[in-house]
FIDREN-429094 format. One record per atom (N, C-alpha, C, O): x, y, z; chain; residue number from 1; atom name. Coordinates in nm, 4 decimals, always signed. Layout:
N
c1;c2;c3;chain;resi;name
X;Y;Z;A;NUM;CA;
...
end
This chain:
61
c1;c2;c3;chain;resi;name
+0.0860;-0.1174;+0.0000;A;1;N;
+0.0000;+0.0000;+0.0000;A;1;CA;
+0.0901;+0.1230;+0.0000;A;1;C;
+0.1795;+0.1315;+0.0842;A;1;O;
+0.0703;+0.2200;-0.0919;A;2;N;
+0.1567;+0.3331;-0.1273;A;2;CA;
+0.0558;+0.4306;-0.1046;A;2;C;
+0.0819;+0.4919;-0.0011;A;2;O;
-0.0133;+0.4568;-0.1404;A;3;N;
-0.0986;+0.6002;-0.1685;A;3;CA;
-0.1775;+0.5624;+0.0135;A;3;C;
-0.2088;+0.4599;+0.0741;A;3;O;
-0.1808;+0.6862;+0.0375;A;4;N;
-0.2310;+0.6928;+0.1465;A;4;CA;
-0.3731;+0.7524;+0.1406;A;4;C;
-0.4061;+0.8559;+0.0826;A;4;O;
-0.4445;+0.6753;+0.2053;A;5;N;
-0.6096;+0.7248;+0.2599;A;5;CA;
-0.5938;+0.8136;+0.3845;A;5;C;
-0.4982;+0.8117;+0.4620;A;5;O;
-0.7173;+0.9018;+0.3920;A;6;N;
-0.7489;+0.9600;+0.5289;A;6;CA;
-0.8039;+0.8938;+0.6610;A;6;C;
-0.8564;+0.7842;+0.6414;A;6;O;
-0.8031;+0.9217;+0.7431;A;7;N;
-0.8921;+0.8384;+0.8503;A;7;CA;
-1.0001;+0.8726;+0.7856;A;7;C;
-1.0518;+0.7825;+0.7196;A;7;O;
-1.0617;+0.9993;+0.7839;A;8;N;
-1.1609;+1.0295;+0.7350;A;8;CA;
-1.2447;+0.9593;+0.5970;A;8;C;
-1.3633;+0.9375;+0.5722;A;8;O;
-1.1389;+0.9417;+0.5372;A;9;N;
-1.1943;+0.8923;+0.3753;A;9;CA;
-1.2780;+0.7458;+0.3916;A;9;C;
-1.3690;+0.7014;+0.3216;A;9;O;
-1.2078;+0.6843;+0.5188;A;10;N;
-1.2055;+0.5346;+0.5771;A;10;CA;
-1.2676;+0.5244;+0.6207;A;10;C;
-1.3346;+0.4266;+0.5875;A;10;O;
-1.3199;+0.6057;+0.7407;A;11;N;
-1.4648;+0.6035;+0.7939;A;11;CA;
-1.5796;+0.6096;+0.6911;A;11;C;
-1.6671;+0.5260;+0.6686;A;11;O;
-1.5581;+0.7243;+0.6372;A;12;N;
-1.6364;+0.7408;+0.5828;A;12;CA;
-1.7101;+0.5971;+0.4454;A;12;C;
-1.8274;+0.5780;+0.4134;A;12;O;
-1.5896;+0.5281;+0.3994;A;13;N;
-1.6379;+0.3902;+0.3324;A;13;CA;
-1.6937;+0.3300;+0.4232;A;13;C;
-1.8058;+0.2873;+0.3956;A;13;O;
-1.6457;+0.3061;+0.5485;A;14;N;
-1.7385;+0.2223;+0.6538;A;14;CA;
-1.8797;+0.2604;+0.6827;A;14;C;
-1.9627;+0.1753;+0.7145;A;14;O;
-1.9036;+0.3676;+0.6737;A;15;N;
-2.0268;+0.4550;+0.6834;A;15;CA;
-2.1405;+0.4193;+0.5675;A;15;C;
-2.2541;+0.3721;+0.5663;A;15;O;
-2.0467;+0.4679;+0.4733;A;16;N;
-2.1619;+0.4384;+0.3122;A;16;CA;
-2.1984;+0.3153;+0.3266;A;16;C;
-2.3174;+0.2955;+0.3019;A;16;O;
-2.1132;+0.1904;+0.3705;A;17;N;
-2.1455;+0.0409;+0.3655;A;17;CA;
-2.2672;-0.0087;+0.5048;A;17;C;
-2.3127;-0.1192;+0.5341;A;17;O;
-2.2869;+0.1161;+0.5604;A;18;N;
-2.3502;+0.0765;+0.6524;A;18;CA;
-2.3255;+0.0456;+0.8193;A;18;C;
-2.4080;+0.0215;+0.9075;A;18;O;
-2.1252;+0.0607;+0.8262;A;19;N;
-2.1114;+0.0097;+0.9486;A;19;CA;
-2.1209;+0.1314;+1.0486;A;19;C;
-2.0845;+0.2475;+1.0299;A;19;O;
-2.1841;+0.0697;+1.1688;A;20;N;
-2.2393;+0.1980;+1.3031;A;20;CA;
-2.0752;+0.1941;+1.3568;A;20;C;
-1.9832;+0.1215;+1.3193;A;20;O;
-2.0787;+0.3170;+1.4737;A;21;N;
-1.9817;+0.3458;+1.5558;A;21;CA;
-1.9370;+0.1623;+1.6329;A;21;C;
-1.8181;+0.1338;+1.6470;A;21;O;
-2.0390;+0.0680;+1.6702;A;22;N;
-1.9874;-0.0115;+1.7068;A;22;CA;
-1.9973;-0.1247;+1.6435;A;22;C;
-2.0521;-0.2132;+1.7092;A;22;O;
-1.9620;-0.1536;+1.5349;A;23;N;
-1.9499;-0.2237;+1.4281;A;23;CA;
-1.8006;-0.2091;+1.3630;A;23;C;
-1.7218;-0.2904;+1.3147;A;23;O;
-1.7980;-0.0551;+1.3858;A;24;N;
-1.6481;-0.0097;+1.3691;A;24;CA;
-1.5036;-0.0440;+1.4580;A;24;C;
-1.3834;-0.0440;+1.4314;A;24;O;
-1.5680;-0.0664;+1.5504;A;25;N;
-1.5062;-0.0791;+1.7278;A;25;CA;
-1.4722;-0.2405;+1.7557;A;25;C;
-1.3742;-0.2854;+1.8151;A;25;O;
-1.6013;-0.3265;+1.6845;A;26;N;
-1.5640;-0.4781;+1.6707;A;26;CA;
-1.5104;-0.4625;+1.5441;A;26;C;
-1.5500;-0.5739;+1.5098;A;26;O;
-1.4581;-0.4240;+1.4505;A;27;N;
-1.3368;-0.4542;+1.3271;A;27;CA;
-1.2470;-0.4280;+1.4248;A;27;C;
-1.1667;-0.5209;+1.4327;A;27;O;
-1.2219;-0.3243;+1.5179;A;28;N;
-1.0672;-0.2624;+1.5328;A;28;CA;
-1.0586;-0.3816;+1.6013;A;28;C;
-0.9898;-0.4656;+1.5432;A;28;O;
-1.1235;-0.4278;+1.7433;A;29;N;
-1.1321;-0.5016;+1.8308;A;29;CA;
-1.0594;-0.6358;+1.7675;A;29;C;
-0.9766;-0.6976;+1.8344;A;29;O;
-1.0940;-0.6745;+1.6413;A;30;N;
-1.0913;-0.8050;+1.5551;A;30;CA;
-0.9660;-0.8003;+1.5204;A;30;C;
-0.8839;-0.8752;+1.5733;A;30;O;
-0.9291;-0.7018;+1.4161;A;31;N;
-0.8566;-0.6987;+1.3957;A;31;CA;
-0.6801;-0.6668;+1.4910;A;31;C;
-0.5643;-0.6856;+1.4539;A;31;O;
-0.7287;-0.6222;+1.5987;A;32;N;
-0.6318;-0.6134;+1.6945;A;32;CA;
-0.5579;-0.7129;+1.7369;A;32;C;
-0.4366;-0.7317;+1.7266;A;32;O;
-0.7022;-0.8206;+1.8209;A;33;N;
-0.6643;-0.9342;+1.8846;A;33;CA;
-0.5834;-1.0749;+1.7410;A;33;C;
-0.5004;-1.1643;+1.7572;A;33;O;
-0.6590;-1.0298;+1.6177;A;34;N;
-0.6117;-1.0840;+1.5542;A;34;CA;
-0.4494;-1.0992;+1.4826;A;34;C;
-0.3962;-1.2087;+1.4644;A;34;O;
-0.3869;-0.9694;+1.4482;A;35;N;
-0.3331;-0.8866;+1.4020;A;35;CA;
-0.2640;-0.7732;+1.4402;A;35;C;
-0.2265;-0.6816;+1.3671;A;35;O;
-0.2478;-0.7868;+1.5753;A;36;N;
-0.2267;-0.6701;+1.6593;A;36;CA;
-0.0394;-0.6003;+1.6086;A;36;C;
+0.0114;-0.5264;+1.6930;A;36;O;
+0.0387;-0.6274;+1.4874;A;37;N;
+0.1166;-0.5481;+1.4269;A;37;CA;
+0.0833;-0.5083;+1.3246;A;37;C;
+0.1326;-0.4041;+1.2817;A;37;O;
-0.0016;-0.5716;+1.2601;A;38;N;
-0.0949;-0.5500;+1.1304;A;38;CA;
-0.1743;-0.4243;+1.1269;A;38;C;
-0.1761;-0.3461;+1.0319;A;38;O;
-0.2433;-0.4106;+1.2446;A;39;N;
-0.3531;-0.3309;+1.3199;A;39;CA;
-0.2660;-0.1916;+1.2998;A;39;C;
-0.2940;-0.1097;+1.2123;A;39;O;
-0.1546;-0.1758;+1.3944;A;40;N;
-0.0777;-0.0734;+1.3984;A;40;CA;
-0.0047;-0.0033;+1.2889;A;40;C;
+0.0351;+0.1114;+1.2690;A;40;O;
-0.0027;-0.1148;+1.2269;A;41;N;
+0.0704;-0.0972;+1.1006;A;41;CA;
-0.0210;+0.0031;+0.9826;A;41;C;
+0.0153;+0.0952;+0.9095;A;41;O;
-0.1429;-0.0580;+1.0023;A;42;N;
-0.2494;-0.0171;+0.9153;A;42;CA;
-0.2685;+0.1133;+0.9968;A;42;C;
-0.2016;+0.2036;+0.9466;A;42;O;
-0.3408;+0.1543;+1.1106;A;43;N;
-0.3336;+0.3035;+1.1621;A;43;CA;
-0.2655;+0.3964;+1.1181;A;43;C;
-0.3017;+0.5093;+1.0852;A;43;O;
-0.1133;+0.3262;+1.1160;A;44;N;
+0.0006;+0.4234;+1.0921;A;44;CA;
+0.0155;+0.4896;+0.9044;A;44;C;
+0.0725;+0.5897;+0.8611;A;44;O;
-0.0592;+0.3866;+0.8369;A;45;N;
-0.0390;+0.3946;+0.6877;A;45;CA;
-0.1910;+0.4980;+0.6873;A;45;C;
-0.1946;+0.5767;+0.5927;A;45;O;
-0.3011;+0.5019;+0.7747;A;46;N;
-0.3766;+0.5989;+0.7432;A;46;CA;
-0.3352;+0.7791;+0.8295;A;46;C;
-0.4020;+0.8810;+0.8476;A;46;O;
-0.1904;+0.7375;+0.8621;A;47;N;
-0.0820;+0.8754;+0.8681;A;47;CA;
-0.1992;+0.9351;+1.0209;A;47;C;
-0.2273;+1.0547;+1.0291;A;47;O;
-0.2603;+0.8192;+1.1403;A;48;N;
-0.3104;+0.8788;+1.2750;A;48;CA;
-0.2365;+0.9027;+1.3042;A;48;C;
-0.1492;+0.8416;+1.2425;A;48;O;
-0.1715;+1.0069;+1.4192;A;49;N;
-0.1051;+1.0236;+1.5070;A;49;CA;
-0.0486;+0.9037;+1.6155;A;49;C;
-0.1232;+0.8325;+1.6828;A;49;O;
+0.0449;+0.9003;+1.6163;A;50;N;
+0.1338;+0.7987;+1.7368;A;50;CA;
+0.0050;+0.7986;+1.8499;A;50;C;
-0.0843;+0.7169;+1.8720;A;50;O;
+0.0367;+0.9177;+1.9044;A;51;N;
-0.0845;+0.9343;+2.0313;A;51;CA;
-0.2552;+0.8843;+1.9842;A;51;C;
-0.3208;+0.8742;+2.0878;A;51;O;
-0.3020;+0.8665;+1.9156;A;52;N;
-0.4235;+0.8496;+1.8952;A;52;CA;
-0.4033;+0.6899;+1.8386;A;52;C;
-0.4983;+0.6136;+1.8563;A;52;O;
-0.2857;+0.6401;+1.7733;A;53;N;
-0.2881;+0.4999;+1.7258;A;53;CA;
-0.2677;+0.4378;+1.8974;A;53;C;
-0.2969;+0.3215;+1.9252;A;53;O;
-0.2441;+0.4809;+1.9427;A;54;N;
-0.2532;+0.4545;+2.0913;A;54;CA;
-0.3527;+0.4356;+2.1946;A;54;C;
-0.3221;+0.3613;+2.2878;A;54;O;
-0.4910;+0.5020;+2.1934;A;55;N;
-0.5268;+0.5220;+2.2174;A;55;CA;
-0.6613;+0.4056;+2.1351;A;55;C;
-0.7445;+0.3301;+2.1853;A;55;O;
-0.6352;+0.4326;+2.0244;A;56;N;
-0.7509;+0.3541;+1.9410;A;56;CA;
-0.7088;+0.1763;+2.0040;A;56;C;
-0.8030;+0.1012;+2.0289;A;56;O;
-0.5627;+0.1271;+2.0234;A;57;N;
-0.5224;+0.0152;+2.0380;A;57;CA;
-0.6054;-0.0364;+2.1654;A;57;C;
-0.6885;-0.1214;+2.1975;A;57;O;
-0.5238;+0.0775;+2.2212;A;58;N;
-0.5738;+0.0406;+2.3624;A;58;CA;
-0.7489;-0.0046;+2.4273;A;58;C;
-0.7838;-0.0974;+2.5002;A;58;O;
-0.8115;+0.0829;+2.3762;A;59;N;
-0.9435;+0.0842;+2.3546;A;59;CA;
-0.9710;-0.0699;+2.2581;A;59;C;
-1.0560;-0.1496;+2.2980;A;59;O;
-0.9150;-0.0894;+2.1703;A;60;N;
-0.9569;-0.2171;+2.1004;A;60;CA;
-0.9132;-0.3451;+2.1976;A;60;C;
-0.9601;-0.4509;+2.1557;A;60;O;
-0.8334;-0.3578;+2.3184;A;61;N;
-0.8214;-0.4758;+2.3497;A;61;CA;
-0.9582;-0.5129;+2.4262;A;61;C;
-0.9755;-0.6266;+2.4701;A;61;O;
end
């Protein structure tokens, strides 16, 4: 993955497809416990902040 998305742009596909605030919360959740360098990895490629990829992690365990 080269071209970078927004958080925003990302939500926002999750949105059009239908997924609620906690629908969103069980992907991170999923993908955390699943994937939990993957997870970070992916935050970091949508260019969140250190402090907030932190924060989102944490919240997902």
């Amino acid at each position: 993955m080269q071209n970078n998305v927004s958080k925003d742009q990302w939500v926002a596909m999750f949105r059009e497809i239908g997924l609620t605030e906690d629908a969103m919360m069980k992907w991170h959740r999923l993908f955390e416990a699943r994937h939990p360098d993957g997870h970070a990895a992916f935050l970091a490629w949508l260019c969140i902040s250190p402090d907030e990829i932190t924060r989102i992690r944490a919240d997902s365990r």
